[in-house]
Each structure stands twice: as C-alpha cells, then as structure tokens.
C-alpha atoms as one frame of an Amber mdcrd trajectory, in Angstrom:
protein
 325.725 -48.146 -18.026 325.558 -45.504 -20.741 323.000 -45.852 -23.617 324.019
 -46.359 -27.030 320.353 -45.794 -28.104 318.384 -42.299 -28.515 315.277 -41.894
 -27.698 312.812 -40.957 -30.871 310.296 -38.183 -31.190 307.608 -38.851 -33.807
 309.305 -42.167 -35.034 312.516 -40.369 -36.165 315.523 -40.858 -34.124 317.461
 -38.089 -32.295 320.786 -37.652 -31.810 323.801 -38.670 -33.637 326.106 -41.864
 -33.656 329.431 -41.420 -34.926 331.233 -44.125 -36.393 333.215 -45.110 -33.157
 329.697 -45.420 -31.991 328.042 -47.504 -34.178 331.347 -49.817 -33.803 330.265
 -49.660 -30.060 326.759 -50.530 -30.303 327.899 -53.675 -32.618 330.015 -54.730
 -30.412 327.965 -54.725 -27.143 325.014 -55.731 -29.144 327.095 -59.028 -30.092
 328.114 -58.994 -26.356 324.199 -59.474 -25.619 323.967 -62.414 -28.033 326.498
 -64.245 -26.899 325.347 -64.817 -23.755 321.760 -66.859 -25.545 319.659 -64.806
 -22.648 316.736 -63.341 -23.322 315.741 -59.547 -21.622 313.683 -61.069 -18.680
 316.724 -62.898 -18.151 319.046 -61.159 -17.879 316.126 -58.767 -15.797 315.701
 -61.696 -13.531 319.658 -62.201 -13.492 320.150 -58.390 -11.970 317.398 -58.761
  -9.618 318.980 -61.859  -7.963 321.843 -59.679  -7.845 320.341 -56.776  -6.582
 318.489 -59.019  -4.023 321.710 -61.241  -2.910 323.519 -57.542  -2.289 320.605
 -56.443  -0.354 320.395 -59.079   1.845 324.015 -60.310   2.849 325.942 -59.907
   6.143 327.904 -56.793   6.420 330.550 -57.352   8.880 331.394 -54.051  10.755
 335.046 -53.806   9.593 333.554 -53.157   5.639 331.060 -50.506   7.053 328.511
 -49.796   9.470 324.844 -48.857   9.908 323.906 -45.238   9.808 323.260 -44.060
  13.158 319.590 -44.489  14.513 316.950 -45.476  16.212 315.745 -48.062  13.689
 316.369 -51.119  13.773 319.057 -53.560  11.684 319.392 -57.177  12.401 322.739
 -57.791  13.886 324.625 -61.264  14.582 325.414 -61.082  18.079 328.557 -62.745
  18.451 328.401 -63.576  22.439 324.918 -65.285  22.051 325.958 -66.506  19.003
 322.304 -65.349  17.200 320.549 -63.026  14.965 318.832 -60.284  16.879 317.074
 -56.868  15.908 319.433 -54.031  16.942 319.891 -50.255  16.544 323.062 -48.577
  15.940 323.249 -45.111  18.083 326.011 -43.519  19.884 329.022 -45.226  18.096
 327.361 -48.379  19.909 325.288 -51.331  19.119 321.753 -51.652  21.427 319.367
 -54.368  22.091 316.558 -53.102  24.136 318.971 -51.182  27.258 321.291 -53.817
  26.806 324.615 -52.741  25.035 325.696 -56.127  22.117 328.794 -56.983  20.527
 327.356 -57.370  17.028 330.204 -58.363  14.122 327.927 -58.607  11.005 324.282
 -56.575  10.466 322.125 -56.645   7.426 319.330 -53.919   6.771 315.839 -55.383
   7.359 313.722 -56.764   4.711 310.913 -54.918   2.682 307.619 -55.009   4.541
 305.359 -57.635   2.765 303.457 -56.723   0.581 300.689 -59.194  -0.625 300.724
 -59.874  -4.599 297.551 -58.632  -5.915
C-alpha cells in the first residue's frame, strides 16, 4: 500500500501533499473509521491473514514446491495422509519411496518458546 504520510525530521513534516492528495488521505482515513477497528485490530486481522495464507494446502495444479532436499508436508493421495516429503527431480520423495502427493504446504516455523 502506498503511504499518504511523510515522515518528519525535527517535528516538521517533509514532503508535499497536493490537493488530490489530501482528498486521498480523507478519504482512506474515513475508510479506516468506518470499519470501528482499532490498529491492533486490524494488525491482528492481517496476521490471521498472513497466517491462514501460510499455512493452507497448495494443490500441485496452482504451483509447486521449489526443488530440494528439504522437506514440505505433502497429502499423499494413495495413503490417503499427511506425510513429510521433498520435491527433487520433477518428482515427489518419501524416504526412497517415489509418492503421488496432490496438495503440499511449507512446514511450520520452528517453535520458539515466548519469553
């Protein structure tokens, strides 16, 4: 999203908003207020987005891993399961095994403990 906002250097603004600007600003500002959200909502609101993206099914017809040795969980549609897989060679691999997977999702974030 582009800013409408510049940054300020010594408590005096820099830049310049023209007219069709400040109309702008207005207008998304009103946008904001509408909604009756306050910042860490709408924070919280584009995390759980962020986080639901990150941790959907892909199926392989949208688009596939990039090609390595680590691994991706992949639904395995002959066992009918989740399993940890790496995509190398144009091919799907569990272990030495070759696996028909139609959906994969990146793995998780290693924990991390809250401190």
């Amino acid at each position: 999203m582009e800013r409408l906002t510049h940054p300020r250097s010594s408590g005096i603004k820099t830049g310049y908003w023209s007219p069709n600007k400040k109309d702008e600003l207005i207008e998304r500002l009103a946008a904001y207020e509408d909604t009756d959200l306050t910042p860490q909502e709408i924070y919280s609101l584009k995390a759980g987005t962020i986080l639901k993206e990150q941790h959907r099914w892909i199926p392989v017809e949208e688009r596939l891993p990039e090609e390595s040795l680590n691994s991706v969980i992949g639904w395995d549609e002959y066992r009918e399961r989740c399993c940890f897989v790496q995509y190398y060679a144009g091919s799907w691999h569990l272990g030495d095994e070759s696996v028909r997977i139609i959906a994969w999702m990146p793995l998780p974030e290693a924990y991390q403990p809250e401190e």
